[in-house]
Backbone of each chain as ProteinMPNN parsed JSONL, in Angstrom:
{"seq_chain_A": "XXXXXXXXXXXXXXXXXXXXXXXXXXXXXXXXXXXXXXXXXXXXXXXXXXXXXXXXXXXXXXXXXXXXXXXXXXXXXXXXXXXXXXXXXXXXXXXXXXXXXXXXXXXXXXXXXXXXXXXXXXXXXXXXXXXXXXXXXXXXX", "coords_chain_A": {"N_chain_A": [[30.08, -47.791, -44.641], [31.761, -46.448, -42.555], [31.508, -44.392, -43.27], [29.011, -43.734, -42.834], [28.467, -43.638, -39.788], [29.889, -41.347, -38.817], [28.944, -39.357, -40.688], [26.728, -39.566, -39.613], [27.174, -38.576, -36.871], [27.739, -35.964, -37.557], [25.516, -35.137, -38.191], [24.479, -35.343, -35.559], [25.772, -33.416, -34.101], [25.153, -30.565, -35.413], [22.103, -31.27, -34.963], [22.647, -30.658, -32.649], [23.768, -27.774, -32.086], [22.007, -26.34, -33.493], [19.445, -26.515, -31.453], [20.336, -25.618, -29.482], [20.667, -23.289, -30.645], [18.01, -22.285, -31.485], [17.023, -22.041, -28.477], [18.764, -20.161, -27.646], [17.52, -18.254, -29.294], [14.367, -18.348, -28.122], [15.202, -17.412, -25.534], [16.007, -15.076, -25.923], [13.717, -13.814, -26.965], [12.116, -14.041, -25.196], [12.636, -12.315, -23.48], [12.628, -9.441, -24.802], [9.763, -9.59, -24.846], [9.031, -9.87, -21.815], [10.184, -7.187, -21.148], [8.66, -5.88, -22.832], [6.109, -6.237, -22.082], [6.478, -5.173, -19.042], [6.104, -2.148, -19.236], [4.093, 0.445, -18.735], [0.556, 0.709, -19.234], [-0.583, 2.435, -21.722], [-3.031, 4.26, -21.256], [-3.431, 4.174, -18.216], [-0.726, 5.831, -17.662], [-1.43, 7.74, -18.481], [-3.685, 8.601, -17.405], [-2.384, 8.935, -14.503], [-0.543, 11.014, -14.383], [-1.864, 12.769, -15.412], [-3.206, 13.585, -12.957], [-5.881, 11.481, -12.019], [-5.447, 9.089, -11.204], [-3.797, 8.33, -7.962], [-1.02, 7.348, -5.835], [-2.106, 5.611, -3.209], [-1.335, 4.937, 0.759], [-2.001, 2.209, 1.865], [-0.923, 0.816, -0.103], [-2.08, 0.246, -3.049], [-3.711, 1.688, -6.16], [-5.778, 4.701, -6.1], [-8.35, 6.611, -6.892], [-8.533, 9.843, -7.414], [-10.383, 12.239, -7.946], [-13.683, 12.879, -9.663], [-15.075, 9.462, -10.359], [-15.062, 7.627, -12.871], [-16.947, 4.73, -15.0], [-14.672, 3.672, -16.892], [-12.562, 4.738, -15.718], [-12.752, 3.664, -12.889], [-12.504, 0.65, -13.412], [-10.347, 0.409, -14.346], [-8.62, 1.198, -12.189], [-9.344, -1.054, -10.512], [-8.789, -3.204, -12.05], [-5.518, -2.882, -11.998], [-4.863, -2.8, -9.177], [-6.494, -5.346, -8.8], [-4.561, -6.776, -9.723], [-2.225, -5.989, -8.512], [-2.572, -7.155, -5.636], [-2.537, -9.588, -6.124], [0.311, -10.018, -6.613], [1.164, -8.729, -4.118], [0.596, -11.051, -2.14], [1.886, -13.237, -3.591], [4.42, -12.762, -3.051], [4.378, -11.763, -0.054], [3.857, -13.74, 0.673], [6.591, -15.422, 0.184], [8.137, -13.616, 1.507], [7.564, -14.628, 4.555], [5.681, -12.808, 5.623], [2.685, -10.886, 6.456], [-0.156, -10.075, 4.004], [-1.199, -7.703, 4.885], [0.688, -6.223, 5.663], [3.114, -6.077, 3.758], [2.189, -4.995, 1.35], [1.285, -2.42, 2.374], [4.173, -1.724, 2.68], [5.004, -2.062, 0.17], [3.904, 0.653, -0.864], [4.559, 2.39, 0.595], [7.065, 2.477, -0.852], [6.446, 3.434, -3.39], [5.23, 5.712, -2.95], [7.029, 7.048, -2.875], [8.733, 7.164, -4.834], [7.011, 8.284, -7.009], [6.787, 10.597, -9.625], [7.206, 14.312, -9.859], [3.99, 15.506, -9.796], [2.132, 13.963, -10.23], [-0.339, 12.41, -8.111], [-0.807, 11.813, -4.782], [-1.482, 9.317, -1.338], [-1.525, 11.258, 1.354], [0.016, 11.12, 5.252], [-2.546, 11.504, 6.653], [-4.564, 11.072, 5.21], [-5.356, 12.687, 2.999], [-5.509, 13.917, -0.432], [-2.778, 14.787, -2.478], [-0.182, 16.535, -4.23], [2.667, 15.665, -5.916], [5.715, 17.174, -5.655], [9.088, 18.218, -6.285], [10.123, 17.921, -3.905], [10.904, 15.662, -0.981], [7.626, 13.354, -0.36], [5.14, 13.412, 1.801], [5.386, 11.093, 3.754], [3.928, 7.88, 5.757], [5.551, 7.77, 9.233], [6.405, 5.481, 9.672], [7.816, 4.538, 7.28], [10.398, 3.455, 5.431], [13.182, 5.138, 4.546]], "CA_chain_A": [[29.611, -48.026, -43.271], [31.93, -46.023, -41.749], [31.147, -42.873, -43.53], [27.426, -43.232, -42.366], [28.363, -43.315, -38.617], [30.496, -40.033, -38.986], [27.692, -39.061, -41.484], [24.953, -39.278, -38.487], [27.906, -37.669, -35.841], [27.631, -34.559, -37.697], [24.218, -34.948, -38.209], [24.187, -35.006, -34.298], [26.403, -32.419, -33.712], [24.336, -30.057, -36.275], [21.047, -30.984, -34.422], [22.864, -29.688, -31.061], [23.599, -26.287, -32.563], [20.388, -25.906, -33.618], [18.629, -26.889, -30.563], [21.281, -24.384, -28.585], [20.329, -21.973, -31.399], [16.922, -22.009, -31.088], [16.967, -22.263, -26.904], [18.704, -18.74, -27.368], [16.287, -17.179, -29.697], [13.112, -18.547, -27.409], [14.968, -16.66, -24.605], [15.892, -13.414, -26.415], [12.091, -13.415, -27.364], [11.08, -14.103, -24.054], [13.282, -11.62, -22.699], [11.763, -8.876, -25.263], [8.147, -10.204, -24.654], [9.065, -9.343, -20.953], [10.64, -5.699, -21.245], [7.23, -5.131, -23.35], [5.395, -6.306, -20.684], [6.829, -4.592, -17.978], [5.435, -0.918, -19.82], [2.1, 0.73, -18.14], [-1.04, 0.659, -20.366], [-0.591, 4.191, -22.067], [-4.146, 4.775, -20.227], [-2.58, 4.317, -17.237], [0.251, 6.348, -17.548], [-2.238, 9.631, -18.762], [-4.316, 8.395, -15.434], [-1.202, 9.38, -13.611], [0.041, 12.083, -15.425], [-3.156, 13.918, -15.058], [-3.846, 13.287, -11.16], [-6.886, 11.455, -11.868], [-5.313, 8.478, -10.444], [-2.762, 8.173, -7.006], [-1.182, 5.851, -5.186], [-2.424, 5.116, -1.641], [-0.846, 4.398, 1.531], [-1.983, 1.02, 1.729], [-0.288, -0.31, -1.458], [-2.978, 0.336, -3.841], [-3.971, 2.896, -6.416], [-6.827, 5.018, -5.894], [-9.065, 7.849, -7.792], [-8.605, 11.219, -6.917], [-11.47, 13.019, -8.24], [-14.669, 11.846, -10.007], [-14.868, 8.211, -10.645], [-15.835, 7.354, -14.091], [-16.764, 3.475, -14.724], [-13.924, 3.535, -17.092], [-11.596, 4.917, -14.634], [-13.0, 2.451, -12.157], [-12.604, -0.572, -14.437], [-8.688, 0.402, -14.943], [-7.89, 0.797, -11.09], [-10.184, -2.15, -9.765], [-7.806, -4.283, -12.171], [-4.291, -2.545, -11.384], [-5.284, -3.39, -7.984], [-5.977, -6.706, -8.05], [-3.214, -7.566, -10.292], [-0.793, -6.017, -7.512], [-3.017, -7.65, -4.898], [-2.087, -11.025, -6.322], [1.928, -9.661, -6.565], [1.612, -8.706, -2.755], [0.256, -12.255, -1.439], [2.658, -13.917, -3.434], [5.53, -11.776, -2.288], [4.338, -11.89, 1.203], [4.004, -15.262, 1.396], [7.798, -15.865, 0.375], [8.978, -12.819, 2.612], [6.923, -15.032, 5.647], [5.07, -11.356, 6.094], [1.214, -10.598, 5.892], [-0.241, -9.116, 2.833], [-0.984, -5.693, 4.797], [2.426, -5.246, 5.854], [3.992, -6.209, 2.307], [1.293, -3.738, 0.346], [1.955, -1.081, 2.868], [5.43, -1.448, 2.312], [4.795, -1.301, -1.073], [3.133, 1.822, -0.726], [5.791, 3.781, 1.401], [8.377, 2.573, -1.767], [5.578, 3.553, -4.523], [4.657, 7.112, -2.833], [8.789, 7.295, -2.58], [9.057, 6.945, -6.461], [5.748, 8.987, -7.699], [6.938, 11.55, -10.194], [6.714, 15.177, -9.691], [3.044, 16.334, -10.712], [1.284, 12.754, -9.648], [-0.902, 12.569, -6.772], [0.024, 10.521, -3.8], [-1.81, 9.635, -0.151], [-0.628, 11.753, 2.929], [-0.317, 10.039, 6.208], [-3.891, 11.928, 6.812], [-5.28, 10.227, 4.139], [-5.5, 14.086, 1.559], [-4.892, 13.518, -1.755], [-1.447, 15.86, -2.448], [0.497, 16.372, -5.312], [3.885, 15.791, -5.436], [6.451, 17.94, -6.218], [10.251, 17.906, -6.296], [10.414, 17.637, -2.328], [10.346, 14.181, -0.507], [6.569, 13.421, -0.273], [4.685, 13.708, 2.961], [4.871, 9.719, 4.298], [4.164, 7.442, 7.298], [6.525, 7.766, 10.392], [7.089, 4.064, 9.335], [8.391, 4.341, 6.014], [11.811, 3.482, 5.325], [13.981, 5.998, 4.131]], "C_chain_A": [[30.18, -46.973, -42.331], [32.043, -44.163, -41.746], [29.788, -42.147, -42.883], [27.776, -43.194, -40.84], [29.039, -42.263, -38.71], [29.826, -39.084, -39.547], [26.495, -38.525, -39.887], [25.903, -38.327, -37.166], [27.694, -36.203, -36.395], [26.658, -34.506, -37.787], [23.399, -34.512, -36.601], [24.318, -33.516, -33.829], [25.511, -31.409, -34.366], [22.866, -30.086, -35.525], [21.253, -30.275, -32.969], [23.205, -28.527, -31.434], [22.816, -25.848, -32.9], [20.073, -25.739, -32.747], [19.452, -25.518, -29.68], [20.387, -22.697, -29.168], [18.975, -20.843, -31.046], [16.419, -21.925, -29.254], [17.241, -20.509, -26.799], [17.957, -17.823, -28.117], [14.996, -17.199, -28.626], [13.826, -17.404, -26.221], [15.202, -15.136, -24.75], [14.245, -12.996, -26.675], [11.604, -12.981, -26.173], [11.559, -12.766, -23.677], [12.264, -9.925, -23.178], [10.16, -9.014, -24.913], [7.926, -9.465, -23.131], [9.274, -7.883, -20.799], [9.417, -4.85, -21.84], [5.555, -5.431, -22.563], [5.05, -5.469, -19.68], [6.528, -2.934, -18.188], [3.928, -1.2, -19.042], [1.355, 0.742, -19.433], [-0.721, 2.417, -20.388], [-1.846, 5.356, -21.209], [-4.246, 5.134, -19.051], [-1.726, 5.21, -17.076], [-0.443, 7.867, -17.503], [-3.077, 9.734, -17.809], [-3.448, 9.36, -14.644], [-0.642, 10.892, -13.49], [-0.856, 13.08, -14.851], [-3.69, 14.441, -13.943], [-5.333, 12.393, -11.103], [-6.645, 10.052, -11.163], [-4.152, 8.796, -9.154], [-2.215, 7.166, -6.17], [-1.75, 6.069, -3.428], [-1.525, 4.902, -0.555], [-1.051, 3.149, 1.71], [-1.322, 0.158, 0.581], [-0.934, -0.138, -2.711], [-3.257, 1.608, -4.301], [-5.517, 3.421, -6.173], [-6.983, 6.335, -6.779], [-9.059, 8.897, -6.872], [-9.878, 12.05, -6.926], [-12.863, 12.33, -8.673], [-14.434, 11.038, -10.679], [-15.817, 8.044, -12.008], [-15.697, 5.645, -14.29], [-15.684, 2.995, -15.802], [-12.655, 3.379, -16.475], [-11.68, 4.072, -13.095], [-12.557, 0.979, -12.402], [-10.883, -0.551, -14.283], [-8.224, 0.387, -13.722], [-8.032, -0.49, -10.72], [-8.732, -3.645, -10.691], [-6.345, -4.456, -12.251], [-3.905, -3.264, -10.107], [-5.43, -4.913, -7.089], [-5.097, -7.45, -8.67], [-1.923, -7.224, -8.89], [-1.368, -6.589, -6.4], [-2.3, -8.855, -4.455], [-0.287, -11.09, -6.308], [2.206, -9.731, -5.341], [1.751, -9.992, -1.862], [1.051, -13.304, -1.954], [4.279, -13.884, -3.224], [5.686, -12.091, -0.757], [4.659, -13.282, 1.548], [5.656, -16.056, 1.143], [8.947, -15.094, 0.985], [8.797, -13.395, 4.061], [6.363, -13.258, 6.498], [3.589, -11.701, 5.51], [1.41, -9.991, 4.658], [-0.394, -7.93, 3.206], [0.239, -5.128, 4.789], [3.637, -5.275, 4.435], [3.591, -4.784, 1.649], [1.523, -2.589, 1.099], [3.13, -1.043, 2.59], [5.635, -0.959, 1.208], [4.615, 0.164, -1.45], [3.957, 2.371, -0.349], [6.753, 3.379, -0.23], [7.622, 3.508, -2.812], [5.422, 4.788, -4.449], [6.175, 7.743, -3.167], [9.013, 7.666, -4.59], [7.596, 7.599, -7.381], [6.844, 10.233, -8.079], [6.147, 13.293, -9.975], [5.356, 15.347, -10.437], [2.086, 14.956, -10.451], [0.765, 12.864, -8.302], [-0.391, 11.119, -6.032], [-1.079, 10.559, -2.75], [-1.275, 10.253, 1.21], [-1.065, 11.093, 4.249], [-2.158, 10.56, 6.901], [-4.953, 11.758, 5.999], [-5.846, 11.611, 2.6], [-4.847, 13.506, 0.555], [-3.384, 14.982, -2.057], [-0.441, 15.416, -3.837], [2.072, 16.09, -5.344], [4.388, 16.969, -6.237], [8.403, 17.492, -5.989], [11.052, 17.493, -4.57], [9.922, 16.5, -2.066], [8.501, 14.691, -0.153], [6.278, 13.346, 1.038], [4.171, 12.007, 3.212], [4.647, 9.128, 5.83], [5.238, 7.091, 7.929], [7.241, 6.4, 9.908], [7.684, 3.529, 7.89], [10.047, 4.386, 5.803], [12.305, 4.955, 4.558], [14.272, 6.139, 2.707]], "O_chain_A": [[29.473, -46.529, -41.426], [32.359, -43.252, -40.981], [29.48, -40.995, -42.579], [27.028, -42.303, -40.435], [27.976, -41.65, -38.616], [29.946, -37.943, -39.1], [25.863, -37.551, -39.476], [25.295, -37.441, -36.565], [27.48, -35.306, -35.58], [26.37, -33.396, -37.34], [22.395, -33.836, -36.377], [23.486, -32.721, -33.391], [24.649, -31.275, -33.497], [22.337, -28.98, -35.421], [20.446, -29.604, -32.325], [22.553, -27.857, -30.632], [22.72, -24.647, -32.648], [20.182, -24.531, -32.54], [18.816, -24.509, -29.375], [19.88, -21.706, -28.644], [18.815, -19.676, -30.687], [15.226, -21.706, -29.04], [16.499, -19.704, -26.237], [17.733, -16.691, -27.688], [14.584, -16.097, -28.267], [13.073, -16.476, -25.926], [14.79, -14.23, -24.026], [13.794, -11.861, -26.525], [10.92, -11.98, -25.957], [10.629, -11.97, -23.544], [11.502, -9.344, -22.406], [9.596, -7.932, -24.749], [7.003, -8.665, -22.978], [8.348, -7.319, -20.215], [9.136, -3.679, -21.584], [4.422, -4.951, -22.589], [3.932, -5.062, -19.364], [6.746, -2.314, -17.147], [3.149, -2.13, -18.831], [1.855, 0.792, -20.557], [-0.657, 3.27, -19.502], [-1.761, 6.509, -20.787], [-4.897, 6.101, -18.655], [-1.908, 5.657, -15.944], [-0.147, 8.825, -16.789], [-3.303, 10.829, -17.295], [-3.849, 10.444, -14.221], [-0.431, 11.609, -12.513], [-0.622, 13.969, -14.033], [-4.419, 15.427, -13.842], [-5.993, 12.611, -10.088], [-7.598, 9.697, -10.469], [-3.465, 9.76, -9.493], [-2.884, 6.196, -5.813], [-1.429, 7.059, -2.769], [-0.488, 4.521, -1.099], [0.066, 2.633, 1.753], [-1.3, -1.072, 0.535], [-0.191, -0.435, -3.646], [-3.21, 2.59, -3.561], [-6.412, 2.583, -6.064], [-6.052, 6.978, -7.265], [-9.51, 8.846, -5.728], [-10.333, 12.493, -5.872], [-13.19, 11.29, -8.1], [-13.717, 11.258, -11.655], [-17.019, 8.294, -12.1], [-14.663, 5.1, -13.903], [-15.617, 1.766, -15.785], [-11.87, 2.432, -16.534], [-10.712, 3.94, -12.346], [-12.286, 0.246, -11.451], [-10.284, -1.612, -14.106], [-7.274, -0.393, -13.639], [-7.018, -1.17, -10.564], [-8.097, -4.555, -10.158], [-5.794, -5.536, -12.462], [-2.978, -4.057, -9.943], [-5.078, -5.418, -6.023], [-4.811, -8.598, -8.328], [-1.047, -7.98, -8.471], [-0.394, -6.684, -5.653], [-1.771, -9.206, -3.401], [0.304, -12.129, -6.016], [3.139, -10.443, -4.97], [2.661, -10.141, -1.046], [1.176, -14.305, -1.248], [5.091, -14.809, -3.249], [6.71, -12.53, -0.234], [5.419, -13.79, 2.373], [5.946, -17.079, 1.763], [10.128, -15.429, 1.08], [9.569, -12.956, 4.914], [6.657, -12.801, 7.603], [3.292, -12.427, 4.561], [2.447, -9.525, 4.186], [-0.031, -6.991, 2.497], [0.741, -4.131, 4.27], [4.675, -4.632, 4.277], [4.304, -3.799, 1.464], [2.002, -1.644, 0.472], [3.343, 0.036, 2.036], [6.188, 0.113, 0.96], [5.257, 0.695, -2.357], [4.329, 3.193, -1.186], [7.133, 4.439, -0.725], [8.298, 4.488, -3.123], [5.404, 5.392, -5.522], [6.325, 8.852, -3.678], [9.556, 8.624, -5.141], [7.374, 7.138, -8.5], [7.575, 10.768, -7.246], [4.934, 13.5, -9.94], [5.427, 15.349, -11.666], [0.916, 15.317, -10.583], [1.433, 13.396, -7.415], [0.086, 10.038, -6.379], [-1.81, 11.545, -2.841], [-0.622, 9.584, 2.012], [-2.184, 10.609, 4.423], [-2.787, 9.764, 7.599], [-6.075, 12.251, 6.12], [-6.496, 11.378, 1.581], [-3.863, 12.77, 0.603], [-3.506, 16.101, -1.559], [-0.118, 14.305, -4.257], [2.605, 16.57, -4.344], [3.815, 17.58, -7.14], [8.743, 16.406, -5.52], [12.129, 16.977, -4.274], [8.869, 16.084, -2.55], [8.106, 15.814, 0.163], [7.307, 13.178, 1.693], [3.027, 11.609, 2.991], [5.042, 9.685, 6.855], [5.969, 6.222, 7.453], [8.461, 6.292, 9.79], [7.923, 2.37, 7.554], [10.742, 5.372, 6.049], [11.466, 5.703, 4.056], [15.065, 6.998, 2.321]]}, "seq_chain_B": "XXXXXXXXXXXXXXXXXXXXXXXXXXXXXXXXXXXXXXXXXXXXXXXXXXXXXXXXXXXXXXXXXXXXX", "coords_chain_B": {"N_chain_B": [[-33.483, 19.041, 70.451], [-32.996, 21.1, 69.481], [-30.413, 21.209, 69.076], [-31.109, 18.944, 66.951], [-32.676, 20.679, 65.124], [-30.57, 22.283, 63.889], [-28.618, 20.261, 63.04], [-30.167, 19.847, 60.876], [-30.762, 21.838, 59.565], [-28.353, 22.373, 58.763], [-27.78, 19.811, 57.224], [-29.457, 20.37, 55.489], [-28.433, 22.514, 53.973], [-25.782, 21.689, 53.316], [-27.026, 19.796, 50.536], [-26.699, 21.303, 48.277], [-24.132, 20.841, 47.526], [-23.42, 18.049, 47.824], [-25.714, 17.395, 45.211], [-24.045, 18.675, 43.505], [-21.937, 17.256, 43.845], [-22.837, 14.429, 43.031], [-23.412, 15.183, 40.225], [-21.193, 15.514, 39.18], [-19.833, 13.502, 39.362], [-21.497, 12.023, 37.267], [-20.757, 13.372, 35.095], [-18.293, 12.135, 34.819], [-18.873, 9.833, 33.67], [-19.811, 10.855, 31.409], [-19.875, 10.741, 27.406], [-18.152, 12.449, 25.823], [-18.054, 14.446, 22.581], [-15.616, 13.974, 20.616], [-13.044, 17.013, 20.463], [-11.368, 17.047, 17.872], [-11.029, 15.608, 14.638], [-11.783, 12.723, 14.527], [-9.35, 10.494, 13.392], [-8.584, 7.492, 11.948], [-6.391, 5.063, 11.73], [-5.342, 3.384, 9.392], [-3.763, -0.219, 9.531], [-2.568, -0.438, 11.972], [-0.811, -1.99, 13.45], [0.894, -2.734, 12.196], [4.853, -3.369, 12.155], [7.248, -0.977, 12.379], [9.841, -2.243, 11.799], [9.216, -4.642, 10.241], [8.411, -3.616, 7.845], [11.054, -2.153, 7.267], [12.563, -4.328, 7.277], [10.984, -5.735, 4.813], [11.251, -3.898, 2.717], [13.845, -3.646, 0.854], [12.979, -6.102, -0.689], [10.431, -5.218, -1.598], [10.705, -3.274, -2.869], [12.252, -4.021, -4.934], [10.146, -5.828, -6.233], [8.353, -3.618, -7.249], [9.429, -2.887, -9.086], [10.061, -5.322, -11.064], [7.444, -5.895, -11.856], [6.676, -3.339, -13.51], [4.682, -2.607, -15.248], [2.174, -2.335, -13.265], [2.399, -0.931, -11.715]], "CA_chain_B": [[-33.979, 19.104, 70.069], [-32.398, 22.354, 69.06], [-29.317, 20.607, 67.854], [-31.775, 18.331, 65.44], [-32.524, 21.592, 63.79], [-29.517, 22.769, 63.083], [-28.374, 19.268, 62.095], [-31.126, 19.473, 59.644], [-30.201, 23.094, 58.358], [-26.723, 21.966, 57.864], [-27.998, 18.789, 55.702], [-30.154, 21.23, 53.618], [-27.316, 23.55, 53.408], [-24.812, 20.848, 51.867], [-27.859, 19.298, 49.763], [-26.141, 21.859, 47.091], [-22.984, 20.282, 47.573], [-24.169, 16.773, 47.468], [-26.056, 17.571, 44.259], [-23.037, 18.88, 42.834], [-21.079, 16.21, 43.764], [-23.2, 13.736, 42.373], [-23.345, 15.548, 39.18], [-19.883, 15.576, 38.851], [-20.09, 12.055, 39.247], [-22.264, 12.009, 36.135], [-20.096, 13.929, 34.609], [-17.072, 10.8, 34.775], [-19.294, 8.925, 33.003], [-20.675, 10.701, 30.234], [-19.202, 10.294, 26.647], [-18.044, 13.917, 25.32], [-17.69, 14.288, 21.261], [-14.357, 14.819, 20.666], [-13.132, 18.508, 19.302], [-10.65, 16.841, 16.874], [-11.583, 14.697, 14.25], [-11.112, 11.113, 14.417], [-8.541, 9.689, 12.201], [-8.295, 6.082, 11.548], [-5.333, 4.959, 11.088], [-4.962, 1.555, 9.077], [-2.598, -0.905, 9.72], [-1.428, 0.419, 13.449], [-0.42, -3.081, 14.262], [1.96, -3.074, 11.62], [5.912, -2.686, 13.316], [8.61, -0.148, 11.571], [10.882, -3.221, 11.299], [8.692, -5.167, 9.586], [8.57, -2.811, 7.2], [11.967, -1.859, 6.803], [12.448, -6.157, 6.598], [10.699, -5.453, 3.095], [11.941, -2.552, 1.831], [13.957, -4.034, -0.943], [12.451, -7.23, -2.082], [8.718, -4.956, -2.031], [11.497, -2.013, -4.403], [12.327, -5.713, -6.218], [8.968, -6.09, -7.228], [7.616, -2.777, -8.241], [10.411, -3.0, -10.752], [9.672, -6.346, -11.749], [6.268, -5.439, -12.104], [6.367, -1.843, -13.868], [2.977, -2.414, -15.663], [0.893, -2.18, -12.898], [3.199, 0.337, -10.521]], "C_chain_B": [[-33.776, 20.505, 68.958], [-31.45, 22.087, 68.238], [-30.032, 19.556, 66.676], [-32.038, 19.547, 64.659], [-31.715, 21.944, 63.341], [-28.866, 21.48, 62.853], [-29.097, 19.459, 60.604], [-30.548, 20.643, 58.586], [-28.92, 23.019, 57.835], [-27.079, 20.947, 57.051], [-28.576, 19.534, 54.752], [-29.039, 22.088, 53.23], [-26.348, 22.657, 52.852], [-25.451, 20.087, 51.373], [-27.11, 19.884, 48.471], [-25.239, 21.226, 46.724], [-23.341, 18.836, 47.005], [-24.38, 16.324, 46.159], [-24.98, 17.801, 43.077], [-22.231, 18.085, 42.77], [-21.525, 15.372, 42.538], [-23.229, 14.135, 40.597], [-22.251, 15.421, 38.443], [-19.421, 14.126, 38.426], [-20.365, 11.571, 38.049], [-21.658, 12.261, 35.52], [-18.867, 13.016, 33.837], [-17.696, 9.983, 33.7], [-19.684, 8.819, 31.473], [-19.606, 10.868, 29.268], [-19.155, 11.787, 25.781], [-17.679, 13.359, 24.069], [-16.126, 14.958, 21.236], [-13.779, 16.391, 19.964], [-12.019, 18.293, 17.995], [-11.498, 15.878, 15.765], [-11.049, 13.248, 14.077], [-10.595, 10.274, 13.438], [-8.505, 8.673, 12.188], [-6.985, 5.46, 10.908], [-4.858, 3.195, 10.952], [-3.734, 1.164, 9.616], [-1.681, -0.437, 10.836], [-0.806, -1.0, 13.63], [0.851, -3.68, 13.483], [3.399, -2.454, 11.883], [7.048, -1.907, 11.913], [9.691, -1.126, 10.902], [10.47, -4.1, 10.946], [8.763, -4.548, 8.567], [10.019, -2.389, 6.445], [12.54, -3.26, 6.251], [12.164, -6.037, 4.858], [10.941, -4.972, 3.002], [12.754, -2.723, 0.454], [13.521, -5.125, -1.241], [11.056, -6.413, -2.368], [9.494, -3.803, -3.063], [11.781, -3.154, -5.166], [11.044, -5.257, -7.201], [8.306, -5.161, -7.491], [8.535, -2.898, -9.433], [10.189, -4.161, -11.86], [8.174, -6.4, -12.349], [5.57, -3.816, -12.41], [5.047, -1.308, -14.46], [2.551, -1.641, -14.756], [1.569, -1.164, -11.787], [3.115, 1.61, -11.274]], "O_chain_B": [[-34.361, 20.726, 67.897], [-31.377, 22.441, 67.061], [-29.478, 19.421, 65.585], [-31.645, 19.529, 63.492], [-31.82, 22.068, 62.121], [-28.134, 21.819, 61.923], [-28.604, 19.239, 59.498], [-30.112, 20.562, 57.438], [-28.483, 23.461, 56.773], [-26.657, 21.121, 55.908], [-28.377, 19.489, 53.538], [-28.833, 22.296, 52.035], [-26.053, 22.945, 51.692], [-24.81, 19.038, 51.432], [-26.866, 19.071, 47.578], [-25.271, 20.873, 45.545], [-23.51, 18.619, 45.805], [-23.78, 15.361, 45.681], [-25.027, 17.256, 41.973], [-21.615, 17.973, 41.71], [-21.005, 15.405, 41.423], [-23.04, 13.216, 39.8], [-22.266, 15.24, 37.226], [-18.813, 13.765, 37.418], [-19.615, 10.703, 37.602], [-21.551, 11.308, 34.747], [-18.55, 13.114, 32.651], [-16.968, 9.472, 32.849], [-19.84, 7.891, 30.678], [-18.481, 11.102, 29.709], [-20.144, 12.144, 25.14], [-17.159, 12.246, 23.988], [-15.674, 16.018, 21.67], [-14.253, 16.739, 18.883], [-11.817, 19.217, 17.207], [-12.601, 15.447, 16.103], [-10.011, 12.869, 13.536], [-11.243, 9.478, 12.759], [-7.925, 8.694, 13.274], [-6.712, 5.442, 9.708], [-4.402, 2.316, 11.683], [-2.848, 1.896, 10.058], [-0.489, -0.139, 10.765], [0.164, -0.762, 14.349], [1.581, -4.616, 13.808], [3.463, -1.224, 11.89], [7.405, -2.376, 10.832], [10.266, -0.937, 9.83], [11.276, -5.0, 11.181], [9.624, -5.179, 7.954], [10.097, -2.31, 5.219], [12.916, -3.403, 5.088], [12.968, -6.217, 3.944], [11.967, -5.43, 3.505], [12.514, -2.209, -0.639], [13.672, -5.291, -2.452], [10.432, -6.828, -3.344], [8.853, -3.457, -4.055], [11.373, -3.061, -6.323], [10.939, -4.681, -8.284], [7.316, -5.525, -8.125], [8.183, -2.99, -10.609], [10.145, -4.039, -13.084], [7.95, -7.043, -13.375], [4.579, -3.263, -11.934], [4.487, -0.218, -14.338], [2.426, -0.436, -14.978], [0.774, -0.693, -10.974], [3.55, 2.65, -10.779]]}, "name": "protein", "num_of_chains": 2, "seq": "XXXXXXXXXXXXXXXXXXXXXXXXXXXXXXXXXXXXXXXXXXXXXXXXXXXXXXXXXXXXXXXXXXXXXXXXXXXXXXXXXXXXXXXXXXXXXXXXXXXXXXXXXXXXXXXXXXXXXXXXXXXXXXXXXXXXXXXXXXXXXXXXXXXXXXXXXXXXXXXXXXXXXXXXXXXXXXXXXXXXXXXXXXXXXXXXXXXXXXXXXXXXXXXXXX"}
């Protein structure tokens, strides 16, 4: 009798190391799952790379040159994936969505790699280069 | 009867004037094309310190969201 209640205590104990066990694999996975996430679409990245996409002053990327309905297809849903990022951003900064996505935009033109196109506060498409980029008066620093 | 004519030749003589005035007049009103070109500039209503307000939670979330940045 009193082997089987000591019997089922380790049997307990044993199902809580498991359960721990498995709690930290699900979040090492997740964690991985995320980090492979958080990578551009290789398509994307040779978009960039190339100038055929840039980012915008408003928050959003845009096509530089001629629009192909491929290259349409790949901003249009960049776009409204960060759309949906800005509005639920904004809405827990208590800020609009223009003034979030512009913000966005002054950080985004801030962080474009030499040789990527960007928007100038005159709305020209411009390449960057190793010199701060050409932003609006209202862009943080 | 003498001074009505030369009243009169002095009204025709600043008729030019007049004319010119009024023109000038015209002038106030009408809608010149501008010689620059007209920029548009989104989001004027948005303030510097609004802006700077976000600055790092909107650098937060391009990071958190590197996909699509």
């Amino acid at each position: 009798m009193e082997s089987v209640v000591k019997g089922s205590g380790m049997n307990r104990d044993l199902v809580r190391k498991m359960a721990l066990a498995a709690a930290g694999f699900a979040l090492a996975a997740g964690g991985l799952a995320g980090a492979a996430h958080a990578q551009r679409d290789p398509a994307y990245d040779a978009a960039r790379e190339s100038g055929k996409v840039g980012e915008k002053m408003d928050g959003y990327l845009g096509i530089v040159g001629a629009s192909t309905p491929e290259l349409q297809r790949m901003v249009n849903d960049i776009n409204i994936k960060r759309r949906a990022v800005y509005a639920q951003k904004a809405q827990t900064a208590n800020a609009t969505l223009e003034e979030y996505a512009l913000t966005a935009g002054c950080i985004a033109i801030a962080r474009t790699a030499p040789g990527e196109k960007y928007q100038a506060p005159d709305g020209s498409w411009q390449t960057r280069t190793s010199a701060p980029p050409q932003r609006d008066s209202r862009c943080p620093a | 009867m003498q001074g009505n004519a030369t009243a009169w030749k002095r009204a025709i003589r600043s008729l030019p004037l007049v004319v010119a005035g009024l023109m000038t007049l015209a002038g106030c009103i009408s809608v010149e094309a501008p010689d620059k070109p007209i920029v548009i500039e989104l989001n004027i209503n948005i303030r510097q310190e609004v802006i700077y307000r976000l600055a790092e939670d909107a650098g937060n979330t391009i990071e958190e969201n590197a996909d699509i940045f």
